[in-house]
C-alpha positions in Angstrom: 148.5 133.5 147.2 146.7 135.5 149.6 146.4 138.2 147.4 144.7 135.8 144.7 142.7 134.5 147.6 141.0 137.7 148.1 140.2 138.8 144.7 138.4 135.5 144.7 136.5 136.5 148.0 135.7 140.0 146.4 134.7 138.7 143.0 132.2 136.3 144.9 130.9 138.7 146.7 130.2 140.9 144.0 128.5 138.0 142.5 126.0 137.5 145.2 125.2 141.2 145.4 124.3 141.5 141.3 122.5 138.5 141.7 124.7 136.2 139.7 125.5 132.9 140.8 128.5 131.4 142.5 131.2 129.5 141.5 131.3 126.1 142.2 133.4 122.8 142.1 131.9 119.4 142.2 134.1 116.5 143.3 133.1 113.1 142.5 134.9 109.9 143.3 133.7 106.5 143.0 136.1 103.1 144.0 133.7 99.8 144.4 137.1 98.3 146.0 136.6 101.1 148.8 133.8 102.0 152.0 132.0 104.3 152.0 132.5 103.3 147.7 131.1 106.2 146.4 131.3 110.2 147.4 131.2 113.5 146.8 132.7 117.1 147.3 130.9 120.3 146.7 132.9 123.3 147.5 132.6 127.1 146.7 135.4 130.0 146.7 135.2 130.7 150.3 136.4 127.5 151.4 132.9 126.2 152.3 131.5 123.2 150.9 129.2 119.9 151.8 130.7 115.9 151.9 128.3 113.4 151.2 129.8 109.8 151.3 127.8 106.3 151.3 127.4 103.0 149.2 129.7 100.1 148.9 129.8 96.7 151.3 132.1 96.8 154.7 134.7 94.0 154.4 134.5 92.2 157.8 137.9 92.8 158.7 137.9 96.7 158.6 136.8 97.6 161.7 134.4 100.7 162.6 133.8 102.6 159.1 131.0 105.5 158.1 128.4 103.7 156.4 127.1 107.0 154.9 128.1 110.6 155.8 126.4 114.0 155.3 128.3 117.1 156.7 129.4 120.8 156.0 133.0 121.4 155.9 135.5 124.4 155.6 139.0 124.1 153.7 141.8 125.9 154.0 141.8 129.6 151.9 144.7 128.7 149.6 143.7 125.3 149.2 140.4 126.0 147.9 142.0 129.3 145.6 144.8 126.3 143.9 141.3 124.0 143.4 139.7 126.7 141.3 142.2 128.2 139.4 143.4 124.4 138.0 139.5 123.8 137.4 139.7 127.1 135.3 142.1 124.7 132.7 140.6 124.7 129.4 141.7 120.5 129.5 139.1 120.3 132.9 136.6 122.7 131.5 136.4 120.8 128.0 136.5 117.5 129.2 140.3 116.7 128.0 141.4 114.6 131.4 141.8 110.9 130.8 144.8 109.4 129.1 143.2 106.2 127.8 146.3 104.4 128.8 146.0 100.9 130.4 146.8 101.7 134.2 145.7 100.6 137.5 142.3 101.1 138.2 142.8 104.2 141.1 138.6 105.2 141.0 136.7 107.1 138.9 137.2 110.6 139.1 134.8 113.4 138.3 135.3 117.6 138.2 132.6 119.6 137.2 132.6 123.9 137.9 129.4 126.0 137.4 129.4 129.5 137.6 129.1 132.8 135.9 132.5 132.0 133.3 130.0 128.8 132.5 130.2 125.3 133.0 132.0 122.2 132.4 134.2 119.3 133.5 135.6 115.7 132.7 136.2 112.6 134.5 138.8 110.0 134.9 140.6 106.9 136.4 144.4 108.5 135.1 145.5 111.8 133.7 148.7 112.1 132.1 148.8 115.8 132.5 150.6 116.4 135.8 148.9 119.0 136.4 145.0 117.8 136.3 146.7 114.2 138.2 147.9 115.5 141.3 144.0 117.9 141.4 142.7 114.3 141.6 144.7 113.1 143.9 144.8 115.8 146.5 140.6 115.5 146.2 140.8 111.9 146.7 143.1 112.9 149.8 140.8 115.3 151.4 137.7 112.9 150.9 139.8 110.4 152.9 140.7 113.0 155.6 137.0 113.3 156.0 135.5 109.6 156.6 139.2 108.9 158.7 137.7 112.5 160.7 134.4 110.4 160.7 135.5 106.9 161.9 137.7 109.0 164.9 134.5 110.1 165.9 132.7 106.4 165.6 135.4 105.2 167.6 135.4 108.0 170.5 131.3 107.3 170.9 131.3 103.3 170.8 135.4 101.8 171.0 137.4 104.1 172.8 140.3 101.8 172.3 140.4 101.6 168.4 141.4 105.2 168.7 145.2 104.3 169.4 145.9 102.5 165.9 143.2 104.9 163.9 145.4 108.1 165.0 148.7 106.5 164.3 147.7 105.6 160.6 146.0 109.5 160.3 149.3 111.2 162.1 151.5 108.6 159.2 148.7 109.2 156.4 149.1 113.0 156.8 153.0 112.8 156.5 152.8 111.3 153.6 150.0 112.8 151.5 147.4 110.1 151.7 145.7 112.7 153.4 145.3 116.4 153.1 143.1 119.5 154.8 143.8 117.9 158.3 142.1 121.0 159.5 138.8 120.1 158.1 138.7 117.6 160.9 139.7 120.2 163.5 136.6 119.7 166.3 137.0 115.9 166.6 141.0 116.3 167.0 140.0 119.5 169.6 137.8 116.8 171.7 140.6 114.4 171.7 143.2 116.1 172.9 140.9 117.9 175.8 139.3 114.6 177.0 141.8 113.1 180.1 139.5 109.6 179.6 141.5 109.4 176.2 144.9 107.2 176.1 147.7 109.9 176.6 149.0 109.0 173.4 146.3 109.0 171.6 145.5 113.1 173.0 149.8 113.4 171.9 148.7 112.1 168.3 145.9 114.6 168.2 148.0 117.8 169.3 150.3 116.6 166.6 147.8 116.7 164.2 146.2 120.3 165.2 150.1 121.6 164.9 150.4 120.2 161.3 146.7 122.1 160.6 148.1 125.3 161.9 145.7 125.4 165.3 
């Protein structure tokens, strides 16, 4: 994987110097039953991208969410190098991902690349191809990662408190795959486990957490 990782790097940087442009992926993902209800993921082969979430109404009983969010994040090399190559499918690139099937609504789903092998992309709610499903779902699971990362940082600034149960469901969310990239949330987990004002339990939750992200 590494190896695939830096031919990637190598390829883009050969891009940039000739003047040709860069390859990109476009996430976007849109769930009215959700908050934020509507977001998206731009991310190129370096592992850098931008998040921009927003839209939707807060139901009452949910506590401290991002009403919009607008921020630069870093995913993990292999990550990003599995993200491209799957985008590369002929299925993505020509628009062959839903299955038409009657299945739960899961949210709207949207993959688009640009770059010097073209364009293209396709959206949907289900794939049946395995394959182009679990893409969507492990998008889906680093967009969560990133407004949980953002609501652990409403909480430290205004509720303090809150930050007990928020943890716990990111440290139980993580085991199971709900959410994915823990690392891309690194400096608010960093400030947590430093700060002796924070519950010890909640600092525990957040050295956990910067384990499980490799820190």
């Amino acid at each position: 994987m590494r190896t695939l990782w830096l031919a990637a790097l190598s390829l883009l940087f050969t891009l940039l110097a000739r003047g040709e442009p860069a390859a990109t992926v476009r996430f976007d993902f849109t769930n009215p039953g959700l908050y934020p209800s509507q977001w998206s993921l731009i991310l190129h082969p370096d592992g850098r991208g931008h998040f921009h979430a927003e839209g939707g109404t807060k139901p009452a009983d949910q506590g401290v969410m991002p009403a919009k969010m607008d921020r630069d994040v870093t995913l993990s090399p292999d990550f990003t190098n599995h993200i491209f190559q799957t985008v590369h499918s002929n299925r993505i690139l020509h628009g062959k991902c839903e299955s038409h099937l009657k299945v739960a609504f899961q949210g709207t789903k949207k993959i688009s690349y640009s770059g010097p092998n073209g364009e293209g992309g396709c959206e949907f709610n289900y794939s049946t191809d395995k394959e182009i499903q679990d893409l969507g779902d492990s998008l889906v699971a680093v967009g969560s990662t990133l407004i949980e990362g953002e609501r652990l940082e409403l909480l430290y600034q205004h509720d303090p408190l809150g930050l007990d149960k928020a943890i716990q469901f990111v440290v139980e969310a993580t085991d199971d795959g709900r959410l994915q990239q823990i690392g891309a949330i690194r400096n608010i987990l960093e400030r947590l486990e430093d700060d002796p004002r924070v519950l010890d339990r909640v600092r525990k939750r957040a050295r956990l957490l910067l384990a499980k992200a490799g820190s």
